[in-house]
C-alpha positions in Angstrom: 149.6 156.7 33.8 151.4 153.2 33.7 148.1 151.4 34.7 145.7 153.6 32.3 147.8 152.8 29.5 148.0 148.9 30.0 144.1 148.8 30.9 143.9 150.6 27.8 146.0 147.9 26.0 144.3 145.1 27.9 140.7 146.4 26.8 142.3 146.3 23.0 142.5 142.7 23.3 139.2 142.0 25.0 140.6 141.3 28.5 138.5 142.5 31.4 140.9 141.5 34.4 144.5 142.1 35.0 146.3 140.3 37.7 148.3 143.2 39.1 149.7 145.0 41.1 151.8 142.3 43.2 153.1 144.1 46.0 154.7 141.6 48.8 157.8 142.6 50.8 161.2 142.6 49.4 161.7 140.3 52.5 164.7 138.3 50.8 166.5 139.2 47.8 166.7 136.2 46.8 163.0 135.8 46.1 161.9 135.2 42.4 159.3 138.1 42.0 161.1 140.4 43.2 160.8 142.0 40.1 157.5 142.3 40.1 157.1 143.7 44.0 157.6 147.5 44.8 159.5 146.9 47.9 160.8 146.4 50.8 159.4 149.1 52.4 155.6 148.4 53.2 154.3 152.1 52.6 155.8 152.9 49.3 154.5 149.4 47.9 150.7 150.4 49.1 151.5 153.5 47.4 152.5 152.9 44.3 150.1 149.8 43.8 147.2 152.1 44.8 148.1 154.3 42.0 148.5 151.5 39.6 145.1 150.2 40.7 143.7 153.5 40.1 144.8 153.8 36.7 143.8 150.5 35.8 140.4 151.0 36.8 140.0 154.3 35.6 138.9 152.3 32.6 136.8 150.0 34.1 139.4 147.1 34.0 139.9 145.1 36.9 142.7 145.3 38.6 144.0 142.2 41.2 146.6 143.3 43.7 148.7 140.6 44.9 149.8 138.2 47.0 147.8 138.4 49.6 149.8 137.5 52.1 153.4 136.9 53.3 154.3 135.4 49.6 157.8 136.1 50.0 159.6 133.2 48.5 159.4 130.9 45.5 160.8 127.8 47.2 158.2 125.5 48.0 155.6 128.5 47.7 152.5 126.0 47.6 153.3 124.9 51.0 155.4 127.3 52.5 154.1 128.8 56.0 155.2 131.9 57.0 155.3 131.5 61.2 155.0 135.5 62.7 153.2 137.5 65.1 150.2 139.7 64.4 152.0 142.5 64.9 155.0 141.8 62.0 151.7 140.7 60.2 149.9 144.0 60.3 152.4 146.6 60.4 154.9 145.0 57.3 153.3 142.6 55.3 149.8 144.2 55.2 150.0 147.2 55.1 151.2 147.8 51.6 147.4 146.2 51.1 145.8 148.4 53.5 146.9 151.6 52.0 145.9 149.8 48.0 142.6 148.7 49.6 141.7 152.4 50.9 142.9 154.9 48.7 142.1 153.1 45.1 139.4 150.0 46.3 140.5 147.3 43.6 137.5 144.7 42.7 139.6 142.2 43.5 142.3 140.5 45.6 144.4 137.5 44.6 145.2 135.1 47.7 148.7 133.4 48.3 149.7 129.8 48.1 151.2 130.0 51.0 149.9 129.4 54.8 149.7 132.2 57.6 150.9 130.4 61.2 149.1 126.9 60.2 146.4 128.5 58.0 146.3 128.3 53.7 146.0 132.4 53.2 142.7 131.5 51.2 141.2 129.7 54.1 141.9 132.4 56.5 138.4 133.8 57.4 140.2 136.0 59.6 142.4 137.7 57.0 139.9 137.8 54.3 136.4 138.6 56.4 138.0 140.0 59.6 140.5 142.2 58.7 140.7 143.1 54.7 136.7 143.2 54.5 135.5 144.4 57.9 138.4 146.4 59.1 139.8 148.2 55.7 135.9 147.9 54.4 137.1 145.7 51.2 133.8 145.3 49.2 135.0 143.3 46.4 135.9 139.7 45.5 138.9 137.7 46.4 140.1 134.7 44.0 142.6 131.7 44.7 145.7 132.3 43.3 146.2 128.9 40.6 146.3 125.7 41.2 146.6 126.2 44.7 146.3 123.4 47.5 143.8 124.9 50.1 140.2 123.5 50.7 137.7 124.4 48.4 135.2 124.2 50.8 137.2 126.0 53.6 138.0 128.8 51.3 134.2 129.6 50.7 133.7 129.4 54.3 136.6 132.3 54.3 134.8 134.5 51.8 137.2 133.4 48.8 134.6 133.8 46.5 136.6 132.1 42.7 139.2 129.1 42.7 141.3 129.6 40.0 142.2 127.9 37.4 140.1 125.1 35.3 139.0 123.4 38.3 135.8 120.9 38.1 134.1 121.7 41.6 133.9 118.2 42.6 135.5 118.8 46.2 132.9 121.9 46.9 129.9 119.9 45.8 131.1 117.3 48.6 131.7 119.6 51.0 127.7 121.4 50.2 126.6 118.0 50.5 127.9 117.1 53.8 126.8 120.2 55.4 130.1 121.9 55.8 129.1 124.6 53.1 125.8 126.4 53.0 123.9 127.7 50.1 124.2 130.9 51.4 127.7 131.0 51.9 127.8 130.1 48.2 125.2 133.2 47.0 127.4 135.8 49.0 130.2 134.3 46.9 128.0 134.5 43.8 126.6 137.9 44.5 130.1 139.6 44.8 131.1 137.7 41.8 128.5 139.1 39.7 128.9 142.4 41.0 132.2 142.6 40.0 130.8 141.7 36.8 128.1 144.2 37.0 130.9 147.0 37.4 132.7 145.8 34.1 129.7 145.8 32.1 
């Protein structure tokens, strides 16, 4: 009901996207959104943001679960790296997204700032292609969370498909220029883009 109503309100003043629900781990209680998360308990935050996620998109607004993953600070959250083994990985701080991804399949995923063991979240072909699209069968888009200081080029090559905010491209270009990025890791980018768009129209 929550989510239905603020889609509503969000479609009243012409917005298409709305960047919730965050749902990262209560890990300290220290930690700034803490507010905003569900939890500390993994399974009650994946159910209560699938709910959300369902209500939002119940009226075709698109609805961005968040931080995907291990954003569990504000200190130094652009280059924070959360160090921890797959299994803490899987079974606390995904989780809460695997159960949002399966029961209400949101159009779209917001990335963290943050690094997973050594690797920006964003860059992470292994989280966002591996696990999230191949494992939980995630067909949507992911997008950077803003101003972030991953690779633009690496984060294509991850299937993070929009860098947010304004940002002029000039770092991707170089990187499609030199080789390291394809033209047809950009159109799978593009297509899911546009099917996202597809779905709001």
């Amino acid at each position: 009901e929550i989510g239905r109503a603020g889609a509503l309100e969000a479609k009243e003043n012409n917005l298409c996207i709305w960047l919730t629900p965050a749902l990262n781990i209560h890990r300290s209680p220290l930690c700034g959104r803490n507010f905003e998360y569900y939890s500390e308990d993994p399974l009650i935050a994946g159910k209560m943001a699938a709910a959300m996620v369902r209500g939002i998109q119940s009226q075709n607004i698109v609805a961005v679960p968040k931080h995907l993953a291990c954003n569990n600070k504000e200190t130094n959250r652009m280059e924070s790296d959360s160090i921890l083994s797959e299994r803490a990985l899987r079974e606390i701080y995904l989780r809460g997204f695997e159960i949002c991804v399966k029961e209400s399949r949101p159009k779209m995923i917001m990335t963290s700032y943050n690094r997973i063991n050594g690797v920006h979240a964003s860059e992470s072909g292994e989280l966002l292609n591996g696990i999230v699209r191949r494992e939980w069968g995630f067909d949507g888009a992911f997008t950077s969370d803003w101003w972030n200081t991953a690779d633009h080029g690496k984060e294509v090559k991850a299937g993070n498909d929009i860098r947010m905010p304004i940002y002029d491209g000039i770092a991707l270009k170089e990187a499609y220029d030199k080789g390291i990025v394809t033209r047809d890791e950009l159109a799978v980018c593009v297509k899911r883009i546009l099917k996202m768009i597809l779905w709001l129209e």
